[in-house]
C-alpha positions as CSV (number, residue, x, y, z in Angstrom):
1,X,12.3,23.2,27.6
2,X,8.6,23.2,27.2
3,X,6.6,21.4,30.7
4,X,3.8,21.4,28.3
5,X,1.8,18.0,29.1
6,X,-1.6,16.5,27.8
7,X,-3.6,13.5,28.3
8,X,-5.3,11.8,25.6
9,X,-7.3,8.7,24.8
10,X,-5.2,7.7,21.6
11,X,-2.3,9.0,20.2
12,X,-1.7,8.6,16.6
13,X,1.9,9.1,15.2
14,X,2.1,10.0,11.5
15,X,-0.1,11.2,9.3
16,X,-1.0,9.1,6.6
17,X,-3.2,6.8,5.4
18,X,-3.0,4.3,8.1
19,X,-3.4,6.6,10.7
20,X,-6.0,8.6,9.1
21,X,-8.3,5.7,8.7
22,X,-7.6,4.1,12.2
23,X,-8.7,7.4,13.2
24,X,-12.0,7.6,11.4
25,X,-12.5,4.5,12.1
26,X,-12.1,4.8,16.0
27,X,-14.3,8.8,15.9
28,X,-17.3,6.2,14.5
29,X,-17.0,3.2,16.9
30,X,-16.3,5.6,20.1
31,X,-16.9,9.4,19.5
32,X,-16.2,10.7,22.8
33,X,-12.5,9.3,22.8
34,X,-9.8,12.0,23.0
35,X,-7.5,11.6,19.5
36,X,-4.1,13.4,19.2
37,X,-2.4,13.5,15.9
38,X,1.5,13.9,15.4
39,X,3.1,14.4,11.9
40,X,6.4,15.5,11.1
41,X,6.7,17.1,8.1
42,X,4.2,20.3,7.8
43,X,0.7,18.7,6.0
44,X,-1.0,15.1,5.5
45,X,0.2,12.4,3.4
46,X,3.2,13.8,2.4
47,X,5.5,10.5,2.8
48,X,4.3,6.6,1.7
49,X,0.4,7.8,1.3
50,X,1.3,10.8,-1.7
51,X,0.0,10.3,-4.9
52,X,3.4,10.5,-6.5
53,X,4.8,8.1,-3.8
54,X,3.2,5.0,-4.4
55,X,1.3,3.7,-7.4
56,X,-2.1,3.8,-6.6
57,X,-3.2,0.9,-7.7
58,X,-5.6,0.4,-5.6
59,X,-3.8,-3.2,-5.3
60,X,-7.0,-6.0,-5.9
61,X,-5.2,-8.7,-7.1
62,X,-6.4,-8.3,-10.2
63,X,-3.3,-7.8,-12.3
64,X,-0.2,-8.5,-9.9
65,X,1.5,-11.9,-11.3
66,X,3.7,-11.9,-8.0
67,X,-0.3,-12.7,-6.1
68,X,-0.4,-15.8,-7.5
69,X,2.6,-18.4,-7.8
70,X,2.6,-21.8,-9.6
71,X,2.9,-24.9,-7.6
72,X,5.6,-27.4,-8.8
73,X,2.3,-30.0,-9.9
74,X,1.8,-26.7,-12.5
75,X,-1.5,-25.8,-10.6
76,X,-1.7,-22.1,-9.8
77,X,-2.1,-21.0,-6.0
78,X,-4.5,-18.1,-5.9
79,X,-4.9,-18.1,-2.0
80,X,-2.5,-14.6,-1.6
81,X,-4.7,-13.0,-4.0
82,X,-8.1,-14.1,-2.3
83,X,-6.5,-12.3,0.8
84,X,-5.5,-9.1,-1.3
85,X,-8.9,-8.8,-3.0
86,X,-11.2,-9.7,0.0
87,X,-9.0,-6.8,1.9
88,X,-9.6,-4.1,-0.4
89,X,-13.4,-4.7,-1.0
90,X,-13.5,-3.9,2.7
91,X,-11.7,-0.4,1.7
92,X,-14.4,-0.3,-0.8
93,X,-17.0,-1.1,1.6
94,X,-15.5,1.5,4.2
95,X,-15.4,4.7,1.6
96,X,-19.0,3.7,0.4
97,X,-19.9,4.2,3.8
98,X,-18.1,7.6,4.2
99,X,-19.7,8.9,1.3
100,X,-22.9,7.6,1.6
101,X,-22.7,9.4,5.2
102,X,-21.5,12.8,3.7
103,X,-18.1,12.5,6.2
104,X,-16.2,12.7,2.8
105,X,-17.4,14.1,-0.3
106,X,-16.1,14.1,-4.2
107,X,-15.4,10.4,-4.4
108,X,-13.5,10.7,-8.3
109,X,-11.3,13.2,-6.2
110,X,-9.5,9.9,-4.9
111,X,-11.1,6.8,-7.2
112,X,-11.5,6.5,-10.9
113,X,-12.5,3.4,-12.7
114,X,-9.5,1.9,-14.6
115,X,-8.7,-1.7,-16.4
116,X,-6.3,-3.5,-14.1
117,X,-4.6,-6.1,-16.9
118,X,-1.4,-8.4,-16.6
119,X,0.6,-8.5,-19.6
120,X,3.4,-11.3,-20.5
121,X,5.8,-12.7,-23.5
122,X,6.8,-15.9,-24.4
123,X,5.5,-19.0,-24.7
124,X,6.0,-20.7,-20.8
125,X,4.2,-16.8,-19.4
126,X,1.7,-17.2,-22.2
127,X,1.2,-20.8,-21.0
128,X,1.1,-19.3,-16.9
129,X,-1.3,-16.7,-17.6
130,X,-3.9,-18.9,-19.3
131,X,-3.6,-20.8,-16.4
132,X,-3.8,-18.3,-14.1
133,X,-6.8,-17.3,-16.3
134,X,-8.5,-20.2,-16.3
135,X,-8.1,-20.6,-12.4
136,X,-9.0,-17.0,-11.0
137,X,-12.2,-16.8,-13.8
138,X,-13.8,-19.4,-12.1
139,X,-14.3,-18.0,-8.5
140,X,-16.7,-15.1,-7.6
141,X,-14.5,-12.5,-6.7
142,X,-12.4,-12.4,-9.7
143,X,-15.4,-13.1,-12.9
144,X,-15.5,-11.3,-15.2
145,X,-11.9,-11.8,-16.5
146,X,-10.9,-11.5,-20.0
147,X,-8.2,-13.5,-22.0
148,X,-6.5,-13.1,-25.1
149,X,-3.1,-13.9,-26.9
150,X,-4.9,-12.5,-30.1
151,X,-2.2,-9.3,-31.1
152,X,-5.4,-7.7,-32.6
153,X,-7.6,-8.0,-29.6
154,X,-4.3,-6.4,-27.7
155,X,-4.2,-3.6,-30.1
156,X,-8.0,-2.7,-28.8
157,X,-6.7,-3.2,-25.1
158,X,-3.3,-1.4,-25.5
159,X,-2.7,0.4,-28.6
160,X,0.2,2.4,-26.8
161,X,1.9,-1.3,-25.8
162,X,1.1,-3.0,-29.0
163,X,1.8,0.0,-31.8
164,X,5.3,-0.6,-33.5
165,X,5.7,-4.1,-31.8
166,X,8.5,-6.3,-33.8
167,X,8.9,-9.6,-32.1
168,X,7.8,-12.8,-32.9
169,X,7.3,-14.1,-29.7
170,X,3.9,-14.5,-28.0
171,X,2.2,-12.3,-26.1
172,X,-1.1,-12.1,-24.2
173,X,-2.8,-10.5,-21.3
174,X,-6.0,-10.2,-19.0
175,X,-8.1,-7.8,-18.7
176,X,-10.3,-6.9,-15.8
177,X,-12.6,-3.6,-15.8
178,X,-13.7,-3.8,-12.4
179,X,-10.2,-2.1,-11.9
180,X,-9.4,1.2,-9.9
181,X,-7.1,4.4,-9.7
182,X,-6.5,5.6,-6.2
183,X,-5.1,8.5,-5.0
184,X,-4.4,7.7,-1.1
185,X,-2.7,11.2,-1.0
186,X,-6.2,12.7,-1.9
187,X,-8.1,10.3,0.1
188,X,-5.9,10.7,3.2
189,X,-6.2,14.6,2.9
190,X,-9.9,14.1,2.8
191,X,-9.8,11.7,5.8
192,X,-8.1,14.8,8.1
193,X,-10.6,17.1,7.2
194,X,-13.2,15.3,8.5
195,X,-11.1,14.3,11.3
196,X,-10.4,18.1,12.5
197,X,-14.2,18.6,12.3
198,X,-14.6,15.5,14.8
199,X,-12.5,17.5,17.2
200,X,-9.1,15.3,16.6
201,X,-6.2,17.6,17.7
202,X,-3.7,17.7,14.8
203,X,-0.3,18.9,15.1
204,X,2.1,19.2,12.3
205,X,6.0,19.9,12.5
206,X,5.5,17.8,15.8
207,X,8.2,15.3,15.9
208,X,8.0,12.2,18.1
209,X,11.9,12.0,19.8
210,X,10.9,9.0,22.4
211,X,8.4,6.7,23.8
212,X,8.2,5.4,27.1
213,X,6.0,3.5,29.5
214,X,4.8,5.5,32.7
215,X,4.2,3.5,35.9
216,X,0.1,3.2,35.3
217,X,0.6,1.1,31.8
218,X,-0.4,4.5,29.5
219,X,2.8,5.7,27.0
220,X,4.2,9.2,27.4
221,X,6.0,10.3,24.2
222,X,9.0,13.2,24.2
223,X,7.8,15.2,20.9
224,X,9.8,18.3,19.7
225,X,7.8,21.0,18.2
226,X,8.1,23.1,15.2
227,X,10.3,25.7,17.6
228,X,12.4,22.8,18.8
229,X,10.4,23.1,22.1
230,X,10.0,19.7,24.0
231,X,6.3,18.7,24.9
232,X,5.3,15.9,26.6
233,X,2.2,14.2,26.1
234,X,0.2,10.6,27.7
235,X,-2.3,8.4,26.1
236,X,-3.5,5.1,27.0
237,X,-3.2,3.7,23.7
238,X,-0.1,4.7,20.9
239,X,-0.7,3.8,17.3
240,X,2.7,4.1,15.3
241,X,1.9,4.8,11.2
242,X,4.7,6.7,10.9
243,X,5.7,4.5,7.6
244,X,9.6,4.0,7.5
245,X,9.6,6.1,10.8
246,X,7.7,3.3,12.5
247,X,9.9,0.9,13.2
248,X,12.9,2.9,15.3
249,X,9.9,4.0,17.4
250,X,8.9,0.7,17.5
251,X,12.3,-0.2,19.2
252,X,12.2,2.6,21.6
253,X,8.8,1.8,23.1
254,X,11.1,-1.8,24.5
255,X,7.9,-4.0,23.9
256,X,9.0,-7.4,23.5
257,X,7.0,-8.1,20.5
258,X,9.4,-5.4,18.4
259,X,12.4,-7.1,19.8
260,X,14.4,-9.6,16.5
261,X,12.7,-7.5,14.0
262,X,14.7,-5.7,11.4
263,X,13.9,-3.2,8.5
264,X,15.5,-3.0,4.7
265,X,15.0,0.0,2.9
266,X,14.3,0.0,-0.9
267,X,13.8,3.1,-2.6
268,X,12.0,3.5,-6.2
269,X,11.7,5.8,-9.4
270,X,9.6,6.5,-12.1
271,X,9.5,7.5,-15.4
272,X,6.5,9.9,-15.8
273,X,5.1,11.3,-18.7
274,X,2.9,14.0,-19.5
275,X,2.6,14.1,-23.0
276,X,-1.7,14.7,-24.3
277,X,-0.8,13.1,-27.3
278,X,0.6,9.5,-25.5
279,X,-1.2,9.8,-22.6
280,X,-4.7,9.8,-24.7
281,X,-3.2,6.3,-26.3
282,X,-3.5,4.6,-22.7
283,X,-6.0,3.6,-20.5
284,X,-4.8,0.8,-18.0
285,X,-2.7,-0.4,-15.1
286,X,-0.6,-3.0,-17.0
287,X,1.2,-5.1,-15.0
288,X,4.4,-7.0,-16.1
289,X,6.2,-9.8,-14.3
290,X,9.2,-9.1,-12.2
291,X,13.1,-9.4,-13.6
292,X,15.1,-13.0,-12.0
293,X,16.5,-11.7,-8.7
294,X,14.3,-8.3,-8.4
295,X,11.8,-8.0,-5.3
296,X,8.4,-8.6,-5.7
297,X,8.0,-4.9,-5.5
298,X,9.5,-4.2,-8.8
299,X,7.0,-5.5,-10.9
300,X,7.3,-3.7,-13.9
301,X,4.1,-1.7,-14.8
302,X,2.8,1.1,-17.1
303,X,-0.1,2.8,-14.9
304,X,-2.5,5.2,-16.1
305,X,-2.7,8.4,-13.1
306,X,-5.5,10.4,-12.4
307,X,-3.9,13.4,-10.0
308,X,-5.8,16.5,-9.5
309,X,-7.8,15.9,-12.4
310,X,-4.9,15.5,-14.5
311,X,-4.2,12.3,-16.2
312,X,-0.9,10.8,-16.7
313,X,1.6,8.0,-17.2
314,X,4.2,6.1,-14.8
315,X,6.3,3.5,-15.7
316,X,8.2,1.9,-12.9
317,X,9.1,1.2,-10.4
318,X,13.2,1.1,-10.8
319,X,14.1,-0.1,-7.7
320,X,17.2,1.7,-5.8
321,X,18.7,1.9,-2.0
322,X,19.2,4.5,0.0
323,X,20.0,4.0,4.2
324,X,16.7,6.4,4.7
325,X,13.9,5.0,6.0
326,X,11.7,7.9,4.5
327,X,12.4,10.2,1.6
328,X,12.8,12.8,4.5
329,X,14.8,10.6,6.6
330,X,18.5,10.3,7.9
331,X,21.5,8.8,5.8
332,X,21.8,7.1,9.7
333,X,18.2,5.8,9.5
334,X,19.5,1.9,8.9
335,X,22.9,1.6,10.8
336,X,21.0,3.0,13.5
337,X,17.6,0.6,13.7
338,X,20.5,-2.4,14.2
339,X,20.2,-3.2,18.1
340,X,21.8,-6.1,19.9
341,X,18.5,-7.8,19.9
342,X,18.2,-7.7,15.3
343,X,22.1,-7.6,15.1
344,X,21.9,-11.6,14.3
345,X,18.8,-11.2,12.6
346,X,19.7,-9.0,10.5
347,X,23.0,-10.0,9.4
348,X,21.5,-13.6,8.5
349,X,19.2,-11.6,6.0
350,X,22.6,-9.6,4.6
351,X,23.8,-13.3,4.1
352,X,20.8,-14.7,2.4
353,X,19.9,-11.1,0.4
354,X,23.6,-10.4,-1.4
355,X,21.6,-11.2,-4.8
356,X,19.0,-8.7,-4.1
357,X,21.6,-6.0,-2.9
358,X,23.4,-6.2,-5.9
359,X,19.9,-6.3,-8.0
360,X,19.4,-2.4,-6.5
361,X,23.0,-1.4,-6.9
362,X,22.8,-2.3,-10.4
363,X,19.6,-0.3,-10.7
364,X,20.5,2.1,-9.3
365,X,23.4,2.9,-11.6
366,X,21.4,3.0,-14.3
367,X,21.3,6.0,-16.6
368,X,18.3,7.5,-18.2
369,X,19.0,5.6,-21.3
370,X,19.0,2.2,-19.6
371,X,15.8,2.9,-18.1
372,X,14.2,4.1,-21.3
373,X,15.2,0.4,-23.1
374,X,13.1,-1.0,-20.4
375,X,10.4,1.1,-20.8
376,X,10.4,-0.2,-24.6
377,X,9.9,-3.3,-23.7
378,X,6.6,-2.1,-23.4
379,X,6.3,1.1,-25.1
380,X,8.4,-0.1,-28.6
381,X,8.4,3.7,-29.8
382,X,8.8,5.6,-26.7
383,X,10.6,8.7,-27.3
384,X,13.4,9.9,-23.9
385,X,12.3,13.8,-24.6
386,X,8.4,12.7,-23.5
387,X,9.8,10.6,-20.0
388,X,10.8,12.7,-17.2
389,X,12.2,10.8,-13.9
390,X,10.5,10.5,-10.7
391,X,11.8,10.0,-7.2
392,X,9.1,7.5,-5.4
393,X,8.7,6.8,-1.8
394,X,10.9,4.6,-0.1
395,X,9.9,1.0,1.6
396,X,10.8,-0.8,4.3
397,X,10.8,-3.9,4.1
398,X,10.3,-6.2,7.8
399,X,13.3,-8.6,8.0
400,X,12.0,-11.0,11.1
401,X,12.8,-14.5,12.1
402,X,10.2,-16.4,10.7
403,X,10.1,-21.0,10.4
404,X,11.6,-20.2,6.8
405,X,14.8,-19.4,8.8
406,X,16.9,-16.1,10.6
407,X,16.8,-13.0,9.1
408,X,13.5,-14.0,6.5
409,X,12.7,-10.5,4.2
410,X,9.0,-10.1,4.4
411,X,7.0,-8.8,1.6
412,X,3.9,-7.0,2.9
413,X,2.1,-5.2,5.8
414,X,2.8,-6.4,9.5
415,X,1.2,-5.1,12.6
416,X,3.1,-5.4,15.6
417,X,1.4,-5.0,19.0
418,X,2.0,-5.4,22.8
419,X,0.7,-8.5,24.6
420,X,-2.2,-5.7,26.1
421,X,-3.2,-4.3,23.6
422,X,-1.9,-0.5,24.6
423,X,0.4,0.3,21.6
424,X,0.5,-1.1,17.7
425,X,3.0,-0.5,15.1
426,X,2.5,-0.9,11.1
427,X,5.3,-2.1,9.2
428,X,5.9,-2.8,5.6
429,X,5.2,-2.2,2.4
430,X,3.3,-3.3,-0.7
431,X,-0.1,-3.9,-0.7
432,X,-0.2,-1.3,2.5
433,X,-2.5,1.7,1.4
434,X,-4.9,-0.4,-0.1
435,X,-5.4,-3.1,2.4
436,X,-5.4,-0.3,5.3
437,X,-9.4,-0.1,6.4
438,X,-8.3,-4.3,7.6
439,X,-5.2,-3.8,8.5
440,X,-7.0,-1.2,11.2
441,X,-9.6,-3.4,11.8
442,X,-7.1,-6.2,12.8
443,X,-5.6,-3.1,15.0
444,X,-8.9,-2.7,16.4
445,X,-9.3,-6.0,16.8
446,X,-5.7,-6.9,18.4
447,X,-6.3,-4.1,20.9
448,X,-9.5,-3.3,21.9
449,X,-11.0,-6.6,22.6
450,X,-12.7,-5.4,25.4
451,X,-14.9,-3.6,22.7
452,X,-15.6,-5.5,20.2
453,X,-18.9,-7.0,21.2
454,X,-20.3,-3.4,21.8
455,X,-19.0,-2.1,18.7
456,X,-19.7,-5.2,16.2
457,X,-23.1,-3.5,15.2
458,X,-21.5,-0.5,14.1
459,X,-18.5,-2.3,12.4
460,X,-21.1,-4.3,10.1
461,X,-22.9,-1.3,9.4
462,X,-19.4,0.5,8.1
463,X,-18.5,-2.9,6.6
464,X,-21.2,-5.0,5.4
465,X,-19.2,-8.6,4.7
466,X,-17.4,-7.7,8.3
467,X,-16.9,-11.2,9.8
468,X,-17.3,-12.8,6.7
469,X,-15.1,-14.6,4.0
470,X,-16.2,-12.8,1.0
471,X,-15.2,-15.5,-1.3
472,X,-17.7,-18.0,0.0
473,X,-21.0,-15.6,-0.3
474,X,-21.0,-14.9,-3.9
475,X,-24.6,-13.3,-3.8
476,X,-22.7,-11.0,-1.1
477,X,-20.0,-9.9,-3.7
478,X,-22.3,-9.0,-6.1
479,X,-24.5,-6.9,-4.1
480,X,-21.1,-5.4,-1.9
481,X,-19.3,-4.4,-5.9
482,X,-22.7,-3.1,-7.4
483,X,-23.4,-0.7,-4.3
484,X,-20.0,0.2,-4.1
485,X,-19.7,1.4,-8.1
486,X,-22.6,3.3,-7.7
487,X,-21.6,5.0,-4.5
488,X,-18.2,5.6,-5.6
489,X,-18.7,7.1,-8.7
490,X,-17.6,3.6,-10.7
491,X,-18.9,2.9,-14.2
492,X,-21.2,0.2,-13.8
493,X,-20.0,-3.2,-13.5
494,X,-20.5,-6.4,-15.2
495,X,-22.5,-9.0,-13.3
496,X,-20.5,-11.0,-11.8
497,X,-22.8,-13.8,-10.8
């Protein structure tokens, strides 16, 4: 046993995108703090953040039906999708800033301008989407939307989709080409980089075993090194990105803001296809809308890739389960994140979830075949020999007890944190990756108070709209998306004002 010990300012556990933009974020707002990186496996975003692990859709709101429900009066609530979009135009913001500072470089090594478009069938979606149309077209952060249910305008849009198409029934979709392709893999690769130059100490193969609190309020974490040697090491402030990792570290700090919270693991596949010939036919992230029973998380879309300068196809996600919490987790990774203090908790969310359970049993039995008659849905002529599967990431999912009742399943990205302010968590799935320069911020935020007033001037500079709601300073949108294109690499956009 190792009696290895260091002190640091910050420790970060994890490294992915979360972590890697905390980290950035914190080198700019206070460059003489200490940062300690700990990652299990042997490089950067290897788990949730890979390019292969999550769909890189650089989630907007501009195609995801799920964003934006109808009310029972038949009015459509945008309000989720406000939230979404507002968030990642402070990513946008954020990376502008990065490059425009040379700390990264290459921008279209991590974002490529793609149409986001929704896509639906039969008359009451038809009737939803011109609605949802008709709503989102009118405010500033989402003009520029097309519409049509014309099958020839379609064809222009997606050929691939519309080529051999026999039914009758109607179809339309939006079309918005303010749309993006990320690759948070890339960009979190990019983000370490820069970190090591900053001095950031990272260790890989470092695995984080426990997590304490030592008698003067800092955290001292028990980490086993790639030669199974125990260190020990201090910091004054713990930041837990560890994806699916995070929450049984979560429970071992004891904080009793992680107490009554559960996790659900849902695992995901793709069908991937590398074909010149079909890829060349699309250009879009379509975006269906989700099965009766499925989670919001298996929306059903055919994406358009750009992966080291390769482009390619997914289709997906098939949902599945699996007891991991990540893809290089333990089969033990669920039974053993129930505690005395979720046991209730999360058996009321068994109880409530038996449809959804048996949702990803069913899909998860499915053969190849199965999968490939969904994938016609939208691709009437695809051909099995050109699909190859893909194993995804997995998700968890936060079960918590919410006013909507014991054991609620929450779909998105929670941060918990102690009462002061000395160690955060990040929970959750869907839209994580590309809401995570704001979801930091509100780390920031949530635990260095004490800052905030010194480090506002920077934090605007990074973030221009910092402060601000986006949606009510149209001029402000405008100006944020044109700078943003250009710096980014983005073809130019269409006015939006």
């Amino acid at each position: 046993m190792s009696n290895r010990q260091t002190e640091t300012d910050v420790i970060l556990i994890g490294a992915g995108i979360m972590s890697a933009t905390l980290g950035t974020l914190l080198k700019e707002l206070a460059p003489d703090w200490k940062i300690t990186v700990f990652e299990k496996l042997a490089s950067a975003g290897e788990e949730s953040s890979n390019e292969w692990n999550n769909a890189g859709t650089g989630h907007a709101a501009l195609c995801e039906l799920n964003y934006t429900a109808e009310k029972p009066d038949g009015s459509i609530d945008i309000s989720k999708a406000i939230v979404v979009n507002e968030h990642f135009q402070v990513s946008m913001q954020f990376w502008s800033y990065l490059v425009n500072s040379n700390l990264i470089r290459n921008p279209q090594d991590f974002i490529m301008p793609l149409p986001h478009m929704s896509l639906v069938q039969g008359e009451k979606d038809v009737a939803f989407l011109k609605k949802r149309f008709e709503t989102m077209s009118k405010n500033p952060l989402f003009q520029g939307m097309e519409f049509s249910d014309d099958p020839k305008k379609l064809m222009e849009w997606i050929p691939l989709i519309m080529k051999d198409r026999t039914s009758n029934e109607p179809i339309a979709a939006t079309k918005m080409d303010s749309g993006t392709d990320v690759n948070f893999g890339a960009l979190t690769r990019m983000l370490f980089e820069h970190l090591k130059t900053k001095n950031v100490d990272i260790h890989y193969k470092h695995s984080v075993d426990d997590i304490k609190r030592t008698g003067d309020g800092a955290w001292e974490l028990k980490i086993k090194n790639a030669s199974g040697t125990v260190e020990r090491h201090k910091a004054k402030f713990v930041f837990i990105g560890g994806g699916g990792g995070s929450l049984p570290l979560l429970q071992k700090s004891g904080i009793p803001e992680g107490k009554h919270i559960g996790g659900f693991p849902i695992s995901g596949l793709f069908m991937v296809c590398n074909n010149p010939k079909v890829v060349a036919q699309h250009h879009a992230k379509v975006y269906g809308k989700a099965k009766v029973g499925a989670p919001p998380m298996s929306v059903p879309h055919l994406d358009t890739r750009f992966i080291d300068n390769k482009k390619s196809l997914l289709f997906g996600p098939f949902a599945g389960f699996s007891p991991k919490f990540l893809k290089t987790g333990s089969m033990f990774d669920l039974i053993g994140s129930v505690k005395p203090n979720n046991l209730l908790t999360m058996l009321a969310a068994g109880a409530k979830n038996l449809g959804l359970t048996k949702y990803l049993i069913q899909q998860l039995m499915l053969s190849k075949e199965k999968r490939m008659e969904e994938l016609r849905e939208f691709i009437p002529n695809a051909k099995s020999e050109d699909w190859d599967m893909l194993v995804a990431g997995q998700r968890v999912q936060v079960i918590k007890d919410t006013p909507a009742g014991k054991g609620t399943l929450q779909f998105g990205t929670e941060v918990v944190s102690a009462a002061d302010g000395s160690i955060a968590a990040l929970l959750g799935a869907s839209p994580g990756a590309s809401t995570a320069v704001s979801v930091m911020l509100e780390v920031i935020e949530k635990c260095f108070p004490q800052h905030l007033k010194a480090w506002e001037p920077k934090i605007k500079e990074m973030i221009p709209s910092f402060g601000l709601q986006l949606v009510e300073h149209p001029e402000l949108i405008h100006e944020i998306r044109t700078s943003t294109a250009r710096t980014l690499g983005l073809k130019k956009l269409k006015s939006v004002m």
